[in-house]
N, C-alpha and C positions, 0 to 999 in steps of 0.2 A: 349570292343572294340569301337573307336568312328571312326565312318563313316563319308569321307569327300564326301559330291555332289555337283561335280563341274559343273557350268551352265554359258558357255560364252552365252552375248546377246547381239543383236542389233536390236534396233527397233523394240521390240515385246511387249510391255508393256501390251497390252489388254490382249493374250495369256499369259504374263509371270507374272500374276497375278492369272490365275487358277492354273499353274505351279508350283507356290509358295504355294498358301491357301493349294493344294495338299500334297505336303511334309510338311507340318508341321502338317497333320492330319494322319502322320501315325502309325501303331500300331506295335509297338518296342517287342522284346524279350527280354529274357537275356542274352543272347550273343550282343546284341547292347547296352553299356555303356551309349551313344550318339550319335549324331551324328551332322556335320553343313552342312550349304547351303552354301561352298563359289560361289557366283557370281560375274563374269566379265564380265563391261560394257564395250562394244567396242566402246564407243564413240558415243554412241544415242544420238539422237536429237528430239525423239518423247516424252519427258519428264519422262526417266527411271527411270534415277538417282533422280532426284527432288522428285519426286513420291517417291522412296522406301526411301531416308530419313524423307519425312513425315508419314511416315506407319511403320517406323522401327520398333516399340513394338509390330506390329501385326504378325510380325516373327521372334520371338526369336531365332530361329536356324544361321539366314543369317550374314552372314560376305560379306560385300558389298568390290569388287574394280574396280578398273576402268585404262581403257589406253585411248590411241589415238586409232583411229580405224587401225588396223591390220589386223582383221580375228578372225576366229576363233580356227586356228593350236595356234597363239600368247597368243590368250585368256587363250586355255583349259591347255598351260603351264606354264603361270602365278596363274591361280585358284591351280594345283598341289602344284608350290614351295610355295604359301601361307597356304595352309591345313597344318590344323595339324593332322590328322587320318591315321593307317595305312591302310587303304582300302580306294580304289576314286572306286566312282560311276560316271558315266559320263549319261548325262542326255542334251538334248536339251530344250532350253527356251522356245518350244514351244509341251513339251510332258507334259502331264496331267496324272502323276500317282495312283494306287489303292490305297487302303490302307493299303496292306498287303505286297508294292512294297519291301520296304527293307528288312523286313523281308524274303522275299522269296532268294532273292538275297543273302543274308548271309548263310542261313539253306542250300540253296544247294554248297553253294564255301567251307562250312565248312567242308561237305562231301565230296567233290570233293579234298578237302586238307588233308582230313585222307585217302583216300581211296588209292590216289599219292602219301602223306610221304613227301610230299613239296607244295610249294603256286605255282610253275607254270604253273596256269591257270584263266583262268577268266570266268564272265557267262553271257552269251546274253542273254536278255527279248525277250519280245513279245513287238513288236510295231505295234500297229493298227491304220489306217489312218483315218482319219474322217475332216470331214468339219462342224460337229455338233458344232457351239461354245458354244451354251447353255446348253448343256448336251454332253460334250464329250465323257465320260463314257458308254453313251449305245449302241453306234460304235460296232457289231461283228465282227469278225474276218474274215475277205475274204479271199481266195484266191489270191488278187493281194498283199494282205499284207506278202506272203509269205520272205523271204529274202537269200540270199546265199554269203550273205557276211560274211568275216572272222571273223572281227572286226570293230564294227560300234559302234561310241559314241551318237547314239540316247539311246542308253539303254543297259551300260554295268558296271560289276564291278572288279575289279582288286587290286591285292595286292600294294603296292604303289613303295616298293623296286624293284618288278618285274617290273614297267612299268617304274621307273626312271633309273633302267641296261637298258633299250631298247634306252634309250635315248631322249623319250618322241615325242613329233611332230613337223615335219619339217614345218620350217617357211616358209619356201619359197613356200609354197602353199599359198600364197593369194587371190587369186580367190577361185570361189565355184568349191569345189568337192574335195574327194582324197585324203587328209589329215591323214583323220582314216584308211582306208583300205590300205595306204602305209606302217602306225605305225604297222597294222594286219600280214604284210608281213615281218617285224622286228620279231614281237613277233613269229608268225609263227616257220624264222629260229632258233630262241631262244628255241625252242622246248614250247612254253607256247601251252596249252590247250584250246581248244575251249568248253565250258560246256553247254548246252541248258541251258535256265533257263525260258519256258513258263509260269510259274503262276507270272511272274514281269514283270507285262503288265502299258505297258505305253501308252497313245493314242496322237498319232500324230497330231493335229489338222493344216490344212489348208486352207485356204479359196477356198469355191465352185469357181470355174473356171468362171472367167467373159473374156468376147472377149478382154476387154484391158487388163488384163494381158498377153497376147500374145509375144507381145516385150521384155517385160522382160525372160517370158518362152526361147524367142531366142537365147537372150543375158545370158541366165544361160547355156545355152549348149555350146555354144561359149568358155565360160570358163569352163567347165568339160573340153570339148577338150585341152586347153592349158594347165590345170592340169594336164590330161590324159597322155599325153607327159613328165611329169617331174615326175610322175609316174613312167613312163616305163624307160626313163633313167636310173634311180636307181635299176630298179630291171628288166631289160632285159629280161623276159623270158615268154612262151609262153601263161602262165596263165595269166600273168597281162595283153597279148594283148586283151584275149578273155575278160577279166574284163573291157577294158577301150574302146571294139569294136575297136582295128585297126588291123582289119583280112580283106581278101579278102569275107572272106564268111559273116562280118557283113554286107560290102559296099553293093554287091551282094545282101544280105538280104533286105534292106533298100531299094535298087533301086528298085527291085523287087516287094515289097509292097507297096510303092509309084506309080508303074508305069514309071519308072525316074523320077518323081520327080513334073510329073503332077499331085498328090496328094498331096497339097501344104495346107499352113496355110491362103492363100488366098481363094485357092477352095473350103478348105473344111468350111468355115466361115459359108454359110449360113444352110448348114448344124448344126454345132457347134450352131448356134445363136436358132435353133429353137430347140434343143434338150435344150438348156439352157434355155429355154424360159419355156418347158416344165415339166422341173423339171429332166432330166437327164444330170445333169452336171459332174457327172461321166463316164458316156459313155462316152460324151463331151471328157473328157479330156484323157479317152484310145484312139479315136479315133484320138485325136491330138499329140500323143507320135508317131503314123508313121514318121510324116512330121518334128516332130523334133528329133527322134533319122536319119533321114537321113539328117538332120543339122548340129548336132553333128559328125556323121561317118566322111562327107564330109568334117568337117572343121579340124577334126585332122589328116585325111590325107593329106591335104591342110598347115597343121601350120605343116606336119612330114617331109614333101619337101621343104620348106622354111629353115628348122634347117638341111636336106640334111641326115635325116634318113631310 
């Protein structure tokens, strides 16, 4: 069987170099023939492309392509119709996998395929968060890395026929968010299966939380919410509200915790500053998901009554 891993990227070069060295150190079965790296560049400009044609022989697996910048829905359907494998792995340009990643990933879909008598199912990994760039890897697994999503392309594998009947991912999400867990709600109806697959641990690497990423932190919530909305359009119904928070009990929630809203990205700054000063840039940054999931609530209610929802 040859395995395609499809990797849209933008702008992640540093990260998307352990991501690579990663996958090409992994240790194959007999049920894996092969496998390739296709990757699509969305049009970076931090020297992606340049870079991976001069290192090309250092990753035999990768098939390089490239668009205009679109996103990531545009990417991870262009990476598809260029694979050649019937299984896609979907993977982020900035997940740093084991070495036993695809492996684990096959051994359990294989079972998961005899045990059903058909492909329609896929397997979520484990993905663990970390801010470690120097040893990604030794990140355990928390508690906040928990996830209850259906279907998320940080770390999943799927038959290719089954994901191309779904119809693959809607473009029209071009902002951050919502993409894959819309494609989830496709597959969902499709009756496709949801499979754990914890021993295909991939580590999420982020950068530790500094005060000016903040604006951007804002401005990513800004667009979940307008995602959020073209989300629910499509699939009207009461799960996706509670997925995307546009419920009375999120807003409530949010206000709540906030204080209305006196518990701001402003107030809690010096706060924030010295906990980062200290070496807990993790609290830091649960402490700062308050003031911006009551960003986010606020603004897709705010963009649900402009569109007269």
């Amino acid at each position: 069987m040859l395995i395609s891993v499809v990797i849209p990227t933008y702008n992640r070069l540093s990260i998307l170099r352990k991501c690579l060295y990663a996958l090409e150190n992994q240790i194959l079965n007999v049920e894996i023939h092969n496998f390739e790296i296709v990757l699509v560049d969305d049009g970076s400009t931090d020297g992606t492309v340049e870079w991976l044609r001069n290192n090309i022989e250092t990753f035999p697996h990768l098939r390089l392509f490239e668009q205009s910048h679109g996103g990531p829905a545009l990417g991870r359907n262009l990476g598809v119709e260029k694979s050649e494998g019937e299984l896609i792995v979907f993977i982020d340009s900035d997940l740093v996998v084991d070495r036993y990643f695809l492996m684990n990933h096959i051994n359990t879909l294989f079972r998961a395929w005899e045990k059903l008598g058909n492909r329609k199912c896929f397997t979520y990994g484990s993905v663990i968060n970390t801010s470690n760039f120097n040893n990604p890897n030794s990140e355990h697994f928390k508690l906040q890395d928990l996830s209850w999503a259906y279907f998320a392309t940080g770390n999943v594998a799927i038959d290719k026929k089954v994901l191309e009947i779904s119809g693959l991912f809607d473009t029209s999400f071009r902002l951050y968010g919502w993409e894959d867990l819309e494609l989830g709600e496709r597959l969902r109806n499709m009756g496709v299966k949801l499979i754990k697959c914890p021993k295909a641990i991939g580590y999420h690497w982020h950068p530790a939380l500094a005060l000016d990423q903040i604006p951007q932190l804002i401005r990513t919530e800004k667009e979940r919410a307008k995602m959020g909305l073209v989300f629910y359009r499509k699939h009207p119904s009461l799960r996706v509200k509670f997925i995307i928070q546009y419920t009375l009990f999120h807003r409530c929630l949010w206000e709540f915790l906030t204080f209305g809203g006196l518990i701001n990205t402003k107030t809690l700054r010096p706060l924030l500053a010295f906990l980062i000063k200290n070496g807990q840039s993790g609290l830091a940054m649960e402490l700062l998901r308050l003031p911006l999931n009551l960003i986010g609530v606020r603004q897709i209610f705010r963009e649900a009554s402009l569109i007269g929802l």
